[in-house]
C-alpha positions as CSV (number, residue, x, y, z in Angstrom):
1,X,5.9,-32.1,-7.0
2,X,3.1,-32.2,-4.6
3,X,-0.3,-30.5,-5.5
4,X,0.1,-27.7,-2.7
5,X,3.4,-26.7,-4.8
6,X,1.9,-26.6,-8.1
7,X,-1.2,-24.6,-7.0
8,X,0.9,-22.0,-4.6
9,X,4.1,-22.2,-7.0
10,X,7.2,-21.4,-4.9
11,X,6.4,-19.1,-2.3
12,X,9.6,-18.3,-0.1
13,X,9.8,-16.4,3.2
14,X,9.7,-12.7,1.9
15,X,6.5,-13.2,-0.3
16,X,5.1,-15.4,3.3
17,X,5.8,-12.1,5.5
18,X,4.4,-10.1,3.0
19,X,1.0,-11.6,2.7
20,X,0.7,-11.4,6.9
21,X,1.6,-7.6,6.9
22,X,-1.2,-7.8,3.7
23,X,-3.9,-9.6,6.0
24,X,-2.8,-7.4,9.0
25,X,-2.8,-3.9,7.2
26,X,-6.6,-5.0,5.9
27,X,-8.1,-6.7,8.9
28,X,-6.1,-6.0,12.0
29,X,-5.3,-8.0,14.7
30,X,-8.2,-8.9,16.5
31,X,-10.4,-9.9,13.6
32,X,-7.5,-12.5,12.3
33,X,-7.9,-15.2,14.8
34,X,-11.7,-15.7,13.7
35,X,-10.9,-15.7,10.8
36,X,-8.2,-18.7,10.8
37,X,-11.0,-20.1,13.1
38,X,-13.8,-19.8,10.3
39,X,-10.9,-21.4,7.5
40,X,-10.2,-24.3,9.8
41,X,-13.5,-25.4,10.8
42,X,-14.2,-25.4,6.9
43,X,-11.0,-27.3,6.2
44,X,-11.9,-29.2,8.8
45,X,-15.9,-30.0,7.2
46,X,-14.6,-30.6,3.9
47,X,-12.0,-33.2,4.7
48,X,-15.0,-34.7,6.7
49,X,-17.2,-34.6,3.9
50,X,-14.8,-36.1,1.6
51,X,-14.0,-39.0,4.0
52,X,-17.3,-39.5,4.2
53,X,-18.0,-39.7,0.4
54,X,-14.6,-41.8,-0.2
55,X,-15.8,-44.5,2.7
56,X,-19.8,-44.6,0.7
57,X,-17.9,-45.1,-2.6
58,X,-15.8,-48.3,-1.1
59,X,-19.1,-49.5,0.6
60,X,-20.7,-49.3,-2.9
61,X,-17.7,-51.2,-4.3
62,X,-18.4,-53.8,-1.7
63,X,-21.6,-54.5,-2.3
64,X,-20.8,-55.1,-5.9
65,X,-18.2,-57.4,-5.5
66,X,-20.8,-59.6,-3.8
C-alpha cells in the first residue's frame, strides 16, 4: 500500500463525482480554477522546499564523511 491509499482510504468513482458536485455546489465554477491554481503552486513550493532540505542534509553527510 502506498501512503496516498492509506491517508485517502479507497475512494472509487461515485465518492470522486460526489466530492466535485460538493466543491461545485460551494464555490461554483469560476472560482475552482484558482483555486487548483493556489493548491498546485503550494504543492509545487513544498516539494521544492523538501528537495531542497533532502539535497542540505546529503551535503551535511558529505562533509562528514571527510
Amino acid at each position: 500500500m502506498n501512503a496516498l491509499t492509506i491517508f485517502l482510504g479507497v475512494i472509487g468513482g461515485p465518492q470522486i463525482i460526489l466530492i466535485i458536485v460538493a466543491l461545485l455546489l460551494l464555490f461554483g465554477g469560476k472560482k475552482i480554477p484558482e483555486l487548483m491554481k493556489g493548491l498546485g503552486s503550494g504543492i509545487k513550493e513544498f516539494k521544492n522546499a523538501a528537495k531542497d532540505e533532502d539535497q542540505k542534509v546529503s551535503k551535511k553527510e558529505d562533509e562528514t564523511k571527510e
